[in-house]
Backbone as a printed PyTorch tensor [residue, N CA C, xyz], in Angstrom:
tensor([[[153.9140, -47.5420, 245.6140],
         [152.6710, -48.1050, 246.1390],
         [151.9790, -48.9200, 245.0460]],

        [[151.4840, -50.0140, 245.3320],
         [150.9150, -50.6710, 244.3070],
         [149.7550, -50.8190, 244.7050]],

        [[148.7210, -50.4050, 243.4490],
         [147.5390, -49.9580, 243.7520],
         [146.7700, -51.5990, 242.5870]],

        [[145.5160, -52.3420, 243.0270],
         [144.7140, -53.1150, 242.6000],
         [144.0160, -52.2450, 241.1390]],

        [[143.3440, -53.4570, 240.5110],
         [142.4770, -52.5110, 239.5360],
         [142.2660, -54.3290, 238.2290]],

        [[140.7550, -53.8770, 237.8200],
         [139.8550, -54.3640, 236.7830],
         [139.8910, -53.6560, 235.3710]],

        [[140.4780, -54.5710, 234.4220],
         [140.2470, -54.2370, 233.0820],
         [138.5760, -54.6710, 233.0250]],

        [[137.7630, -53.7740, 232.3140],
         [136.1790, -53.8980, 231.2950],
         [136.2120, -53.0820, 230.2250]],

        [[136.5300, -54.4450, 229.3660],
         [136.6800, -53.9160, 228.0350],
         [136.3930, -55.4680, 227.3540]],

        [[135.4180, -55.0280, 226.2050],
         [135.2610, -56.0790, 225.5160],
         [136.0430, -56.3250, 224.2230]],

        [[136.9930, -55.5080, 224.3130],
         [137.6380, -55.9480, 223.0140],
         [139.0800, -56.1700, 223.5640]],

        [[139.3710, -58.1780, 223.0810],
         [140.5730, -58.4150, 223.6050],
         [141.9260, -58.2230, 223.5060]],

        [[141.9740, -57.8270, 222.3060],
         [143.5510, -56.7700, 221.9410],
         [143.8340, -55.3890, 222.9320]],

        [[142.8450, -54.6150, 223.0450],
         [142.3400, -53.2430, 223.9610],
         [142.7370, -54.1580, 225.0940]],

        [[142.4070, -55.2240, 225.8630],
         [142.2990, -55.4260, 227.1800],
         [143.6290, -56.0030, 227.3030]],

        [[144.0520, -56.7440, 226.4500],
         [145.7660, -56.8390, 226.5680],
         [146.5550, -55.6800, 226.4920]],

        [[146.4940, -54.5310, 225.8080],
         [147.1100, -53.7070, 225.4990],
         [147.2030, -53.1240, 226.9300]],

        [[146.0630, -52.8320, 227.8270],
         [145.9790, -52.3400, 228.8780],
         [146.8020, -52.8220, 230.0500]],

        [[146.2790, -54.6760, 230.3480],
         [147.4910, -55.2830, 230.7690],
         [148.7220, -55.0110, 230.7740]],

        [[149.2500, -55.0610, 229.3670],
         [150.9150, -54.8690, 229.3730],
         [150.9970, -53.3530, 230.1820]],

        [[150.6000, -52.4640, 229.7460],
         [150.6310, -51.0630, 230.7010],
         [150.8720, -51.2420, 232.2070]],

        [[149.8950, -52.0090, 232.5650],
         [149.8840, -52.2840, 234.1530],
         [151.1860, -52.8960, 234.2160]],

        [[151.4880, -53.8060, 233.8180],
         [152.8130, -54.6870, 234.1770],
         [153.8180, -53.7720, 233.9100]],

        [[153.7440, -53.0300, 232.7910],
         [155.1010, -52.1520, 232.9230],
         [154.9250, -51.2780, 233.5800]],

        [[154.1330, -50.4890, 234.1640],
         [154.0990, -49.4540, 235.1820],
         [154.8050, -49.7740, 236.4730]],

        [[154.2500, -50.9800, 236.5380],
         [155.2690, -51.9170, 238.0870],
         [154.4100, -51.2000, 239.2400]],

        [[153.2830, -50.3870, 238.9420],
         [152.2360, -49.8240, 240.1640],
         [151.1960, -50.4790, 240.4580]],

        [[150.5000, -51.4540, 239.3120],
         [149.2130, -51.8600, 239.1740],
         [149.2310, -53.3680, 238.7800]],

        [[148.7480, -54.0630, 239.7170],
         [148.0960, -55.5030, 239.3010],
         [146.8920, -55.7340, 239.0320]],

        [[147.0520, -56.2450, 238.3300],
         [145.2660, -56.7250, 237.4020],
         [144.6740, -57.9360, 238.2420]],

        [[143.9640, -57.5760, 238.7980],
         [142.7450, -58.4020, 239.3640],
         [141.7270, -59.5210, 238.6280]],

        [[141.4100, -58.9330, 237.6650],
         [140.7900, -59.4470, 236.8610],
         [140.1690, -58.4530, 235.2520]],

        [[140.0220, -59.5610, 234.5910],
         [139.1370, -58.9950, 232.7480],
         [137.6190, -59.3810, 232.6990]],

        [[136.7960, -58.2520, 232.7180],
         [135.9270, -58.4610, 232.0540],
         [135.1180, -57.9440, 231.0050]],

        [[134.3950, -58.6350, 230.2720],
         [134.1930, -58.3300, 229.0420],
         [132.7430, -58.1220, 228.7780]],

        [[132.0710, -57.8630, 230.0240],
         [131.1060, -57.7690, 230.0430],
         [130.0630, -56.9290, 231.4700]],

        [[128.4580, -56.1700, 231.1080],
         [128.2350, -55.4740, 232.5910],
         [128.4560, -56.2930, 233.6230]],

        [[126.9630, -57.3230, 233.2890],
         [126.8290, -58.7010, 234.6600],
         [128.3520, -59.3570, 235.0310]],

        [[129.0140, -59.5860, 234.6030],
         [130.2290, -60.2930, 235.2650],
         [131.2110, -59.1820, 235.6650]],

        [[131.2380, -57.6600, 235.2760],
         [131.9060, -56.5290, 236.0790],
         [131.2430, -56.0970, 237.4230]],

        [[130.2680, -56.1600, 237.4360],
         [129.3560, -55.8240, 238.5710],
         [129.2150, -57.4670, 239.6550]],

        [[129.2500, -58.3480, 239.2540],
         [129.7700, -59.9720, 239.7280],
         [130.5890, -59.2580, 240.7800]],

        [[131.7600, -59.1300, 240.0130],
         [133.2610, -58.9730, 240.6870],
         [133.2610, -58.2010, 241.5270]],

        [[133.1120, -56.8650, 241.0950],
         [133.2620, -55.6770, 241.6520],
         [132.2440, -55.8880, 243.4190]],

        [[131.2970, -56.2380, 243.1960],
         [130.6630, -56.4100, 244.3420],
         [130.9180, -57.6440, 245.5190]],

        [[132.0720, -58.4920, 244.8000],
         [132.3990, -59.1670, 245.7780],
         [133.4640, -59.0180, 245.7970]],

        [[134.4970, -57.8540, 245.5000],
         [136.0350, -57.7590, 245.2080],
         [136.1520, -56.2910, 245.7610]],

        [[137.2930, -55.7340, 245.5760],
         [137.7140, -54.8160, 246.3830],
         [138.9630, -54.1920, 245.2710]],

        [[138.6560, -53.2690, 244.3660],
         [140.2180, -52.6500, 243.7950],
         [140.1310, -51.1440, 243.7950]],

        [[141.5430, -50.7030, 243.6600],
         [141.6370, -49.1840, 243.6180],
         [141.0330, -48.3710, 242.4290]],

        [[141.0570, -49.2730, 241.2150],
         [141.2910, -48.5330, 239.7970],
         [140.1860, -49.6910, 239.1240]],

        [[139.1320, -49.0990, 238.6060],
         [138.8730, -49.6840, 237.6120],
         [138.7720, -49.0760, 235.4230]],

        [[139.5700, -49.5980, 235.0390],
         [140.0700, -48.9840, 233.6810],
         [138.2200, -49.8730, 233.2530]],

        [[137.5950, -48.7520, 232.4360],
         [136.2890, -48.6260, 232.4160],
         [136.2440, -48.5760, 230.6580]],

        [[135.5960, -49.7020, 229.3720],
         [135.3910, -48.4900, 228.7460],
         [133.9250, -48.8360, 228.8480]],

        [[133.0180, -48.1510, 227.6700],
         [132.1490, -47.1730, 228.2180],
         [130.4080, -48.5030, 227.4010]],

        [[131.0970, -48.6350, 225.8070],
         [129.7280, -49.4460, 224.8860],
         [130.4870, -51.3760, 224.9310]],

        [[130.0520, -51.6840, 225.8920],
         [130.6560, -53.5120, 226.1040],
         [128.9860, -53.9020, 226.2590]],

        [[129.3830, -55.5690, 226.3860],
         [127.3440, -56.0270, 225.4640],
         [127.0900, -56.3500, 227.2080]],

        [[126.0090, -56.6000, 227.3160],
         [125.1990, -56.7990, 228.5920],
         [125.0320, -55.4940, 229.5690]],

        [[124.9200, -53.9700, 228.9090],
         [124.2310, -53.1340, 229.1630],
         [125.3110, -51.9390, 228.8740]],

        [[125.8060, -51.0890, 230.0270],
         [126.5470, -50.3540, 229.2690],
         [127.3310, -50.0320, 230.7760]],

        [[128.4840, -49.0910, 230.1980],
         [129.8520, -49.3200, 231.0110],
         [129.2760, -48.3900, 232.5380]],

        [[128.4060, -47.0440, 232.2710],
         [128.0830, -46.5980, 233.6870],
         [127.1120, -47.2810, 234.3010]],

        [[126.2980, -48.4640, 233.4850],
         [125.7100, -49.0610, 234.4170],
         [126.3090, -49.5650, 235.5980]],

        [[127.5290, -49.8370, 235.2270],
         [128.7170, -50.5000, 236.6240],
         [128.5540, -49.8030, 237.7930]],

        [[128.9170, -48.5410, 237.3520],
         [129.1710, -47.7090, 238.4100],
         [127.9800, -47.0980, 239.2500]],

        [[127.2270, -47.5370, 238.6840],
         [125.3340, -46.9050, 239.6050],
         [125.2600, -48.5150, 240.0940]],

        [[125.5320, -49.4510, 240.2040],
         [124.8270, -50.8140, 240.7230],
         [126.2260, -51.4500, 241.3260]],

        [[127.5680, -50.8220, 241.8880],
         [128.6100, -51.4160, 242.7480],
         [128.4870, -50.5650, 243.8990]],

        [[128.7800, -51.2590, 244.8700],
         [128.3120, -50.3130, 246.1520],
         [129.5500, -49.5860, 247.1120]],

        [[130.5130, -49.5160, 246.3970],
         [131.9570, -48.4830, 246.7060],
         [132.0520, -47.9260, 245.6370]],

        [[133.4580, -46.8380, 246.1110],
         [133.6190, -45.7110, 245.1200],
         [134.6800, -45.7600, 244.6230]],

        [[135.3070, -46.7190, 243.7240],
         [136.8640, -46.8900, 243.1870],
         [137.0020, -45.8110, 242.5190]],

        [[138.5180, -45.4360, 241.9340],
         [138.5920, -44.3130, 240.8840],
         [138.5880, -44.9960, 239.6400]],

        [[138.1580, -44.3690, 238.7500],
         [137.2960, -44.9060, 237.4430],
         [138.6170, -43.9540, 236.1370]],

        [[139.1080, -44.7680, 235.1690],
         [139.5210, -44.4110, 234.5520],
         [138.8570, -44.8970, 232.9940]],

        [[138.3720, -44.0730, 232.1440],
         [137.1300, -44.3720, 231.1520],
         [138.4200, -44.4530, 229.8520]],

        [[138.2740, -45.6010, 229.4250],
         [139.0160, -45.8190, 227.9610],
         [138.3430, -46.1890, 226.8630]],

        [[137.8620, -44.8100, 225.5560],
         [137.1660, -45.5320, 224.7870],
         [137.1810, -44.5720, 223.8420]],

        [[136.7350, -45.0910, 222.9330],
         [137.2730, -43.9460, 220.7510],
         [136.3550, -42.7810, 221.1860]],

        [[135.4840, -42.8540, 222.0950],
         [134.3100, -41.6340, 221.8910],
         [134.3610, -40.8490, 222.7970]],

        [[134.6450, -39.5050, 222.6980],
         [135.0020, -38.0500, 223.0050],
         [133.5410, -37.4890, 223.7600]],

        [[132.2160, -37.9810, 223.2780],
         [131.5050, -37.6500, 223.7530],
         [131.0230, -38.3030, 225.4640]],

        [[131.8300, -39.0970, 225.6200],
         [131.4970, -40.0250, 227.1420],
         [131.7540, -39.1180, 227.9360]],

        [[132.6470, -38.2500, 227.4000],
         [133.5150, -37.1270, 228.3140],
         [132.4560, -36.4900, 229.2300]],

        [[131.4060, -35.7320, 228.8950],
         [130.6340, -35.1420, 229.7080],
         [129.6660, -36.2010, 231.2600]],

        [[129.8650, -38.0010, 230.6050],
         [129.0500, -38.1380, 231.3500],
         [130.1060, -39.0460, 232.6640]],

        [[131.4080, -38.9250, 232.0820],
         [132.5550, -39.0520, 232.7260],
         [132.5720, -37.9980, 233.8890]],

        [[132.3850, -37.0450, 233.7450],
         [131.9880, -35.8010, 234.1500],
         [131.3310, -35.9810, 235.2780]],

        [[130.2010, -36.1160, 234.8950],
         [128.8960, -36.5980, 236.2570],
         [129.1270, -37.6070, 237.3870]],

        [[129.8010, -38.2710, 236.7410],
         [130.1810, -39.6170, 237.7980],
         [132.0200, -39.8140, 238.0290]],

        [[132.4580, -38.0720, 238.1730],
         [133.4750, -37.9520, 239.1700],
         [134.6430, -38.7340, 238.2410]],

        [[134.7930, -39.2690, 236.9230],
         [136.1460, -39.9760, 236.8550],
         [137.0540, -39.3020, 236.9260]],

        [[138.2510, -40.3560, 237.1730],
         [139.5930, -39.7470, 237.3540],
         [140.0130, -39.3120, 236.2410]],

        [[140.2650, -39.8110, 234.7770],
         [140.7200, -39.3580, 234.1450],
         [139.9330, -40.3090, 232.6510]],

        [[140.2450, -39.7980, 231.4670],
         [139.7060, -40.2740, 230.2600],
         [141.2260, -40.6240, 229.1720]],

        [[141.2670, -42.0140, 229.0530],
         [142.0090, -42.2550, 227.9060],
         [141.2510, -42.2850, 226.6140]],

        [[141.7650, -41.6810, 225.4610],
         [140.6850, -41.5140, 224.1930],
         [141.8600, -42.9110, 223.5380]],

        [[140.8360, -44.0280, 222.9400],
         [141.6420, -45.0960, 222.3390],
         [141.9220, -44.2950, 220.4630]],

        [[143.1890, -44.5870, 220.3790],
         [144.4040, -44.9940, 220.5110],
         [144.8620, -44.4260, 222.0540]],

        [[145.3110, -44.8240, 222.4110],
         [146.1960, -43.9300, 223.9760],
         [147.6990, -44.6910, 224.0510]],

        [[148.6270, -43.5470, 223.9270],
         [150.5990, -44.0060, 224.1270],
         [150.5180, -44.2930, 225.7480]],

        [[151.5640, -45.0860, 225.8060],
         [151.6680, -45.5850, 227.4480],
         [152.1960, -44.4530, 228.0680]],

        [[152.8740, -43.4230, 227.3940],
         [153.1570, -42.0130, 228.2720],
         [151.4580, -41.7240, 228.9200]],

        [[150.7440, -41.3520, 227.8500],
         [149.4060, -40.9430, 228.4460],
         [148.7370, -41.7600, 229.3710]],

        [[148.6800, -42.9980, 229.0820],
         [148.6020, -44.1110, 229.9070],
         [149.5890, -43.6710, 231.8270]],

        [[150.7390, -43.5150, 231.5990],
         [151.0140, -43.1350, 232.9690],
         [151.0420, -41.7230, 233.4240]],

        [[150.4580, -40.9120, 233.2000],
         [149.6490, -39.4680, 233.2830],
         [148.5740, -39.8260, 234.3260]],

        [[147.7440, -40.9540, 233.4200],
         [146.3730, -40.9900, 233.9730],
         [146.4670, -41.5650, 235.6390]],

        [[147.8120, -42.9280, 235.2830],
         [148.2490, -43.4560, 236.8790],
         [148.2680, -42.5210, 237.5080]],

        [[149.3190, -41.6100, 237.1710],
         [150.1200, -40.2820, 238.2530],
         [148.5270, -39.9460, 239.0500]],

        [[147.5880, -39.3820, 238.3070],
         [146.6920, -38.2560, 238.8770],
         [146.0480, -39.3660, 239.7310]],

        [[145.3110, -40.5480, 239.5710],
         [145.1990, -41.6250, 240.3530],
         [146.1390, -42.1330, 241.7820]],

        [[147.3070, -42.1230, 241.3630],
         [147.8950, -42.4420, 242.6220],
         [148.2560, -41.3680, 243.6110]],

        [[148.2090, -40.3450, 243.1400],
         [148.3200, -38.8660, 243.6090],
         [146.4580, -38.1540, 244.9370]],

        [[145.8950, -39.1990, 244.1910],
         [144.6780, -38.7070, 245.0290],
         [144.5220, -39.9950, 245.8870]],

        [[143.2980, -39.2860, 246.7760],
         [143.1720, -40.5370, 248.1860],
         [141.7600, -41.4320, 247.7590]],

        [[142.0300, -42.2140, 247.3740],
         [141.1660, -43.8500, 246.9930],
         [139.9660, -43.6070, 247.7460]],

        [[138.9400, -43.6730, 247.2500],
         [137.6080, -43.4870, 248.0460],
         [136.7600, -45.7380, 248.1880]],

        [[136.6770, -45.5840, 249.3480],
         [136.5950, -46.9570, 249.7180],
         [137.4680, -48.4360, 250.0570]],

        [[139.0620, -47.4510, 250.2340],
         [139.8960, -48.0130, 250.4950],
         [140.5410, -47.3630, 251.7490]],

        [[141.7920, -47.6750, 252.0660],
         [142.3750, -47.7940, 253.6400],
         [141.4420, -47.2960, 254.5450]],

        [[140.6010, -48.8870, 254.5270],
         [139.3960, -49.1550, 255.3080],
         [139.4940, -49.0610, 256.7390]],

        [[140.6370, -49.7070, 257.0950],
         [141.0940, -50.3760, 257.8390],
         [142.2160, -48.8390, 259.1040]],

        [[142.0580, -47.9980, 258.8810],
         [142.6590, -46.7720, 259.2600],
         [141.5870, -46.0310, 260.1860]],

        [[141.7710, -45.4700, 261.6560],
         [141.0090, -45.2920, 262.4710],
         [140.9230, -43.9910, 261.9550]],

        [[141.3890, -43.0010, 260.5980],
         [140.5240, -42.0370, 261.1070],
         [139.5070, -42.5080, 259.2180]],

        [[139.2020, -43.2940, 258.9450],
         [138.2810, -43.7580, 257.8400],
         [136.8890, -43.4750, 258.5530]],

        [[135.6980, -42.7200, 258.7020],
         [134.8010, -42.2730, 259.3930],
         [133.4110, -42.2390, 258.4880]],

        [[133.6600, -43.0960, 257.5620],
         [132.4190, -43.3180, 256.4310],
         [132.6450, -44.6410, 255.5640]],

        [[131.5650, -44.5840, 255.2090],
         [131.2900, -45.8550, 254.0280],
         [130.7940, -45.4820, 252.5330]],

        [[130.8420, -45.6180, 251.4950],
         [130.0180, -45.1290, 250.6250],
         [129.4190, -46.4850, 250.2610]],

        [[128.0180, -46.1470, 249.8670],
         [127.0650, -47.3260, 249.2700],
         [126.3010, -46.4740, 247.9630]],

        [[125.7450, -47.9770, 247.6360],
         [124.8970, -47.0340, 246.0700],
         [123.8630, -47.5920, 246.4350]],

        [[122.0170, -46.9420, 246.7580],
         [121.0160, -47.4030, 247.2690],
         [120.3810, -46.5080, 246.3610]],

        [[119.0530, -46.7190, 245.7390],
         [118.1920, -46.5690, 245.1810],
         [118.9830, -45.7460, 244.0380]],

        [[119.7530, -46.0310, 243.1490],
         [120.3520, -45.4800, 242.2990],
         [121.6420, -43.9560, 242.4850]],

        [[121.8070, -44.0960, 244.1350],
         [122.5150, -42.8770, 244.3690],
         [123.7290, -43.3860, 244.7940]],

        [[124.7480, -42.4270, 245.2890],
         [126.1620, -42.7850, 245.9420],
         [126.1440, -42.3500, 247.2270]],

        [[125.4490, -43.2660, 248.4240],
         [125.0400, -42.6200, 249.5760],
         [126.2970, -42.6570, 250.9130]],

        [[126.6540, -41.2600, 251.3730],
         [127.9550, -41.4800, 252.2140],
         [127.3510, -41.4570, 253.4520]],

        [[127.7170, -43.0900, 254.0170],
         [126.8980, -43.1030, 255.4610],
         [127.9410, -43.1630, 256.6410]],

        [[127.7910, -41.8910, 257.7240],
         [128.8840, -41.6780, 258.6690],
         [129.0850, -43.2340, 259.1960]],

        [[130.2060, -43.7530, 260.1920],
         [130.1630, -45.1430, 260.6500],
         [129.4010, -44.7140, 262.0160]],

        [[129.4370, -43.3750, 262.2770],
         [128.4240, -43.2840, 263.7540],
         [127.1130, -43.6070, 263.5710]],

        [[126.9010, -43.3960, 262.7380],
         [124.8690, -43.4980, 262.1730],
         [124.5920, -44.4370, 262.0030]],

        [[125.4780, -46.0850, 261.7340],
         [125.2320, -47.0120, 261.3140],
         [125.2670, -47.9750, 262.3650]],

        [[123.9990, -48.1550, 263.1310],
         [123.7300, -49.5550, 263.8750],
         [124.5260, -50.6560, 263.5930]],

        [[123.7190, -51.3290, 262.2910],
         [124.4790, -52.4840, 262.5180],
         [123.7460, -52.9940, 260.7480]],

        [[124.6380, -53.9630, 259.9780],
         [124.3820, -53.9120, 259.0190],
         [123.8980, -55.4570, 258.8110]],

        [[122.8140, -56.3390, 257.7880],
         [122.4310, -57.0400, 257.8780],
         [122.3330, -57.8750, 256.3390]],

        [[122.3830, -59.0410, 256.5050],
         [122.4550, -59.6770, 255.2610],
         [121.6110, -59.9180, 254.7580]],

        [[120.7650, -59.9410, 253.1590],
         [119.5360, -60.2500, 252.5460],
         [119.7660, -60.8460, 251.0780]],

        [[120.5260, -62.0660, 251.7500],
         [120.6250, -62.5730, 250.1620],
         [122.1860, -61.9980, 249.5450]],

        [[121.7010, -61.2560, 247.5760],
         [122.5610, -60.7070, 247.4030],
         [122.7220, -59.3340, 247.5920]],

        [[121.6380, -59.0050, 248.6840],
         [121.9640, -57.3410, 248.7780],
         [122.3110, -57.2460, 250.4890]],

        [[122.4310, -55.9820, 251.1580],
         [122.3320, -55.7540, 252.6480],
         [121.6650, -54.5770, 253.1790]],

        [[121.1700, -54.9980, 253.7110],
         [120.3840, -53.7140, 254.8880],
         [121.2050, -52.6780, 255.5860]],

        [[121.6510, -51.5150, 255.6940],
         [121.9880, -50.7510, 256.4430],
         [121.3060, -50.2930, 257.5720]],

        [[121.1480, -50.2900, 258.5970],
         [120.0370, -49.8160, 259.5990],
         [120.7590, -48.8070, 260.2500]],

        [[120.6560, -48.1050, 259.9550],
         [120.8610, -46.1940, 261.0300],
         [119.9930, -45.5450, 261.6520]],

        [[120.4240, -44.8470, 263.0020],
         [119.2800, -44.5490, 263.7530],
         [117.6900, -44.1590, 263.0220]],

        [[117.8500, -43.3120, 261.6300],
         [116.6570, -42.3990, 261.4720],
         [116.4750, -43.1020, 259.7710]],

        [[117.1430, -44.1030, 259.4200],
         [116.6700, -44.7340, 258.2950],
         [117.3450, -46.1630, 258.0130]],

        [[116.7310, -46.5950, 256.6970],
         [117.2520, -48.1500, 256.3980],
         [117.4250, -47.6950, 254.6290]],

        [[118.4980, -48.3770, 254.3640],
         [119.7710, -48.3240, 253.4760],
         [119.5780, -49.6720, 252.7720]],

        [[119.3100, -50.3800, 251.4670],
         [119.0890, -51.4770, 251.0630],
         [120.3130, -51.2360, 249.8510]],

        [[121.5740, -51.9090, 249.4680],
         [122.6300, -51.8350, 248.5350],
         [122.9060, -53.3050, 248.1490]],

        [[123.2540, -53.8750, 246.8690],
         [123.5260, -54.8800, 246.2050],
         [125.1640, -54.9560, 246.9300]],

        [[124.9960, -56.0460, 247.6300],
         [126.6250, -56.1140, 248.0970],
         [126.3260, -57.1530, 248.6030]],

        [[127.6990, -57.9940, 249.6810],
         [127.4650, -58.7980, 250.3880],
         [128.1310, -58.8170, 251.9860]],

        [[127.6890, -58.8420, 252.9540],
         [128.6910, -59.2660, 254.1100],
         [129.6960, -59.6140, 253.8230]],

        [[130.2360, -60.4680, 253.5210],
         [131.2780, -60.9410, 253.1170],
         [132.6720, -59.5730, 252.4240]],

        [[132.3440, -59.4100, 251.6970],
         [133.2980, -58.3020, 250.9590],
         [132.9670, -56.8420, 251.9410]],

        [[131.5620, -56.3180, 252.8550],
         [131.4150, -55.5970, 253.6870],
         [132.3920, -55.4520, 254.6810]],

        [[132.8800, -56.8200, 254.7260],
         [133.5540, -57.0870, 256.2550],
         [135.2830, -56.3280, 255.9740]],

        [[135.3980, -56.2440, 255.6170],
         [136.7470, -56.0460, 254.3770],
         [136.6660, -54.6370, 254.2450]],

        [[135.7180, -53.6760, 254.6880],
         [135.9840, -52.3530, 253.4770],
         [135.4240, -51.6500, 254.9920]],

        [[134.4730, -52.2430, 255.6350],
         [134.2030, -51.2280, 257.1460],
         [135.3130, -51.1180, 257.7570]],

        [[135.3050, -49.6860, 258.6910],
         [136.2110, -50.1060, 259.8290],
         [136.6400, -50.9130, 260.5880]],

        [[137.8050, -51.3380, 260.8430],
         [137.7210, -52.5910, 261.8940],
         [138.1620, -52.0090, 263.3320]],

        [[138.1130, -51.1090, 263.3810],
         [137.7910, -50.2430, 264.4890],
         [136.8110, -50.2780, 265.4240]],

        [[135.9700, -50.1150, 264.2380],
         [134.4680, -49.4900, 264.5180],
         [133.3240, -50.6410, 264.6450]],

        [[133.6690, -51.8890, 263.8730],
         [132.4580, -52.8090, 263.5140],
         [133.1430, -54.0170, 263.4610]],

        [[132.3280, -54.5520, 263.9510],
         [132.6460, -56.1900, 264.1120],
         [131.7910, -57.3200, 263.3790]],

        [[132.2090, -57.8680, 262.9940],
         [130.9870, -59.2760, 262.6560],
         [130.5570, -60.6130, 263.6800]],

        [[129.4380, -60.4680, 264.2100],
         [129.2660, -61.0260, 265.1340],
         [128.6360, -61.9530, 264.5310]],

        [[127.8970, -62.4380, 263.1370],
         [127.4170, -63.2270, 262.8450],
         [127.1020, -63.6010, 261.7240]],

        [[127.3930, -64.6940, 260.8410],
         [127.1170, -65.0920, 259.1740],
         [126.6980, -63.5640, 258.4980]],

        [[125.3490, -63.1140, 259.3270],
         [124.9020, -62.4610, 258.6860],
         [123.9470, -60.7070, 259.1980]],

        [[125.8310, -60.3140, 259.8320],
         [125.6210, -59.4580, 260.4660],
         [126.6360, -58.9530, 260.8900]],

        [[126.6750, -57.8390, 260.5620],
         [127.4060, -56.9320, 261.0260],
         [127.3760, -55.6570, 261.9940]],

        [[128.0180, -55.4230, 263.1790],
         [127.0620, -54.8150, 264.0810],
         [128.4310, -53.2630, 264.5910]],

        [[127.9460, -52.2380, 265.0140],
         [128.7510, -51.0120, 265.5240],
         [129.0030, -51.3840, 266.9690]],

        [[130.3940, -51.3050, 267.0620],
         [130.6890, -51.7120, 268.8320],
         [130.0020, -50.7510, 269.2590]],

        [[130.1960, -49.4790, 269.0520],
         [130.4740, -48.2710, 269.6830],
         [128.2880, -48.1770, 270.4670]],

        [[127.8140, -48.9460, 269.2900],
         [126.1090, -48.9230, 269.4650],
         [125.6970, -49.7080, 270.6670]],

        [[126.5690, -51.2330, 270.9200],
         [126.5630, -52.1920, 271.7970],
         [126.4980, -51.7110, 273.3640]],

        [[125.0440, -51.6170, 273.7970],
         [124.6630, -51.2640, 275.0090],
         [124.9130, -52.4110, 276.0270]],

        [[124.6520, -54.0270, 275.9230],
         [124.9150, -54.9200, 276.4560],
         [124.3940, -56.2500, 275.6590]],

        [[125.1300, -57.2920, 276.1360],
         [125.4400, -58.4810, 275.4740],
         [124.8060, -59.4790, 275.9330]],

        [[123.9760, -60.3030, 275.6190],
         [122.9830, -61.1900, 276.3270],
         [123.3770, -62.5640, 276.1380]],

        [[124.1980, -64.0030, 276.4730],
         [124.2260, -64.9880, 276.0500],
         [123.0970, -65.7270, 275.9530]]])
């Protein structure tokens, strides 16, 4: 199975080194490098991968800022000299921790336990997929696809509207359309996304 995934790492020897890994694993294609928060969080919010290889002190803020301001739940693999990230690796669920130096044996350890578990915000597209995850007011909010009316565009963020609340996440329609059910939700318009299942009647 070949699984997607983002090098963020600002140091470009480290981010090649990582590369070659992926290519020799023959599991993982690189999507893209970045070397920085604002252009990881760019991507990530208009892109879609399984794996993002994470490390942790890169310049334009810091590496978990990523992961509190992208609005899916990739598996996060943290690569970096400091032992102490470990605990906050911890908090925010990663898959696994490479400590740099890391041998490509350890390097495909970390794949194994990754490809071995089920991708959170991926095989979207599978009728029994029965949630979304978003990140709204700094949390990781799992919203059933029954609860969700219909979703709405605001720029660079979107509205969630569910019967008993409203959901505001940095994302876009566009990459939304891609990761909901296509079961369940349709795009009826630039800037809108709506639940069949909600659709009482249709007015031309």
């Amino acid at each position: 199975m070949m699984l997607t995934c983002i090098i963020v790492e600002d140091l470009q020897v480290a981010a090649e080194y990582l590369k070659k890994c992926c290519e020799r694993s023959g599991m993982l294609e690189v999507k893209a490098h970045c070397s920085n928060v604002p252009d990881a969080i760019e991507f990530l919010n208009n892109n879609s991968v399984d794996i993002i290889f994470l490390d942790v002190e890169i310049p334009g803020g810091h590496g978990f800022d990523i992961l509190d301001q992208i609005a899916y739940a990739p598996k996060v693999i943290l690569t970096t000299s400091k032992i102490e990230y470990a605990y906050n690796g911890f908090e925010y669920n990663v898959s696994d921790f490479l400590k740099k130096p890391f041998t490509y044996q350890r390097f495909q350890d970390a794949i194994k336990k990754v490809a071995d578990a089920p991708v959170a915000g991926k095989a979207k597209d599978t009728p029994e997929e029965d949630h979304i995850f978003i990140k709204s007011d700094g949390k990781l909010v799992r919203l059933k696809n029954d609860d969700i009316l219909y979703i709405e565009s605001m720029g660079d963020y979107v509205k969630f509207v569910a019967a008993d609340k409203k959901y505001v996440a940095l994302n876009t329609i566009k990459n939304l359309e891609t990761k909901v059910n296509a079961h369940q939700f349709i795009k009826v318009h630039r800037s809108y996304i709506v639940n069949i299942g909600k659709v009482d009647n249709i007015r031309e």
